[in-house]
N, C-alpha and C positions, 0 to 999 in steps of 0.2 A: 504493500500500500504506500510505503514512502518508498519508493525502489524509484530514480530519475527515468524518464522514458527517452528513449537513443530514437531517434527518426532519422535513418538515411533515405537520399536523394539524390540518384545517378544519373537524372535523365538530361543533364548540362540547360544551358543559361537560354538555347532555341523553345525548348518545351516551354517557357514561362510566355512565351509570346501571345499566342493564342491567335483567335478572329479566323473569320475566313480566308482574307483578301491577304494575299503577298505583301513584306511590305516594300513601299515603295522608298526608292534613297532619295533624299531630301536633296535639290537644287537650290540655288543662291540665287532669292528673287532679283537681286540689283545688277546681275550678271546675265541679261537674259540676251538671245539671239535675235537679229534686228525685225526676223519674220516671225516671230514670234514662238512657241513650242509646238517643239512637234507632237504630235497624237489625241489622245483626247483631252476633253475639257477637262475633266475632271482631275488632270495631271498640274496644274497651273497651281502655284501655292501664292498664298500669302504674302506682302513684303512683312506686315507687323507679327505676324502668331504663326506664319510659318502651314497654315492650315492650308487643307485643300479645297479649290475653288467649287467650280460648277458655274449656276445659272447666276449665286451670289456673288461675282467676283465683279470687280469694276476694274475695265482697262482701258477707259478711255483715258488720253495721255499719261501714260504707262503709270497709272496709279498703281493698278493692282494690289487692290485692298478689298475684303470681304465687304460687304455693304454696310455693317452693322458698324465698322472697326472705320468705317471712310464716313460716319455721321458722327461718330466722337472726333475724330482728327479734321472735318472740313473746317472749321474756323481757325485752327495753327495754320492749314495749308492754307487758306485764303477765299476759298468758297464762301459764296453768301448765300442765302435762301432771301427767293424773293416772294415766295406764295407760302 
């Protein structure tokens, strides 16, 4: 009843990963090719959180920022809301 309990774990550092999807190697948003990337949408990350885009990403003049992350930061950058 007081006896320590030993728990080994051989299955190495991959098995903690989990999810379905592969993962993918993170790119350098600031670093990007002048046609932009290649393959899907959904490969496009972040400048600020590093996240993956999709239909949320904003790239008009290479912000590329998730929508939510480009309505905290438009008043640093200079955007105004006019409606």
């Amino acid at each position: 009843s007081d006896t320590p309990v030993q728990v080994h774990f051989t299955a190495g550092h991959t098995a903690l990963l989990g999810g379905s999807k592969p993962q993918v190697q993170q790119r350098n948003p600031f670093a990007l090719p002048v046609r932009g990337l290649p393959g899907s949408k959904g490969n496009r990350t972040s400048r600020m959180s590093g996240r993956l885009g999709g239909m949320a990403l904003i790239r008009k003049y290479g912000i590329l920022m998730k929508r939510q992350e480009f309505r905290e930061k438009a008043p640093e950058i200079g955007f105004v809301k006019y409606r």
